[in-house]
C-alpha positions in Angstrom: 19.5 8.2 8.6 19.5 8.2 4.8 18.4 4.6 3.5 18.4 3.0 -0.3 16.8 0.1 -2.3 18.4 -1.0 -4.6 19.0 -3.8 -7.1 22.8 -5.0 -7.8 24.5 -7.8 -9.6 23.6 -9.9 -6.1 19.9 -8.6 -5.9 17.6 -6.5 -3.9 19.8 -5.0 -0.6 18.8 -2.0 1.6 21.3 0.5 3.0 21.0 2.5 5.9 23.8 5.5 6.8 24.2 7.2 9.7 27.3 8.9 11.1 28.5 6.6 13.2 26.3 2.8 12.4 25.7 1.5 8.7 22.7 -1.3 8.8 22.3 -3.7 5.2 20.1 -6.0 4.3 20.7 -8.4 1.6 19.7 -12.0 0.8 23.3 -14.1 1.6 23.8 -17.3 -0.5 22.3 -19.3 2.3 19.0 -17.9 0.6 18.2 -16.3 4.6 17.5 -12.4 4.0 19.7 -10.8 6.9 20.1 -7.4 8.3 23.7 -6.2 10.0 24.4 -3.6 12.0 28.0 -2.4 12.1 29.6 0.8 13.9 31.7 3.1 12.1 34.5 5.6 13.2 34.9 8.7 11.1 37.5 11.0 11.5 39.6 13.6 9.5 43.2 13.7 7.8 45.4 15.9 7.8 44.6 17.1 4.7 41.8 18.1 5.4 39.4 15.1 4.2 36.9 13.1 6.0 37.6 9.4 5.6 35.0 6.5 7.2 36.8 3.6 9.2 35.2 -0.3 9.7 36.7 -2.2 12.3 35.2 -5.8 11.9 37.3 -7.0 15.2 36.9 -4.2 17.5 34.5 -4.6 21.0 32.1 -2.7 19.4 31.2 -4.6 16.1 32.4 -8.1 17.4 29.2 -8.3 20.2 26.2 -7.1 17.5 24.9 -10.4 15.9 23.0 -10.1 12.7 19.3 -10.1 12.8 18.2 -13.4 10.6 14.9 -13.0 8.9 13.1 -16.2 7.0 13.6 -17.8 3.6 11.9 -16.2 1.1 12.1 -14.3 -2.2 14.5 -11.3 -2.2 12.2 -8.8 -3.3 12.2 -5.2 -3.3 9.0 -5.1 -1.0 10.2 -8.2 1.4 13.9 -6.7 1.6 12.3 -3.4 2.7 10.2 -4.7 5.2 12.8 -7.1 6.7 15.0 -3.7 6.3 12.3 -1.5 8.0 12.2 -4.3 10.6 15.7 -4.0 11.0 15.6 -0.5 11.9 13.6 -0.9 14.7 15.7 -3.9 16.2 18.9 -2.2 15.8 17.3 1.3 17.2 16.6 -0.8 20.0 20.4 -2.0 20.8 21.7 0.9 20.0 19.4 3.2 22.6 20.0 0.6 25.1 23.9 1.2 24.7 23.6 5.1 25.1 21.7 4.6 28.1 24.2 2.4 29.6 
């Protein structure tokens, strides 16, 4: 799973990539720092290219709730251990729904 830090125009966010799940974690407006998880389909054209599909309404996506951490500063060290945090929770669901 490749992961980045980074800071945008909205602040410190973490980014997580694997090839079928994409976790962030971001400070939202609410001033919580929260951490999604949401499944991805990938598949190819028939040209020949690879394109990456999000389905917010599908089964999948629509039963993962977003892991809340507490109000604090968004930075770079607190959004990569609510992030690294994150990991492990998500890990979690998603080994339980292979095993299932």
């Amino acid at each position: 799973m490749k992961t980045s830090i980074r800071k945008d125009h909205h602040g410190w966010n973490a980014r997580s990539l694997s090839f079928d799940c994409e976790i962030t974690t971001m400070k939202r407006y609410s001033g919580r720092i929260v951490s999604t998880m949401h499944y991805l389909d990938s598949f190819k054209t028939e040209n020949g290219f690879e394109m990456t599909e999000y389905s917010p309404f599908s089964e999948r996506n629509s039963k993962l709730q977003p892991l809340v951490h507490s109000e604090t500063r968004a930075t770079e060290k607190t959004i990569a251990e609510c992030h690294r945090q994150a990991l492990l929770h998500f890990d979690h669901i998603y080994s339980n729904i292979l095993t299932k």
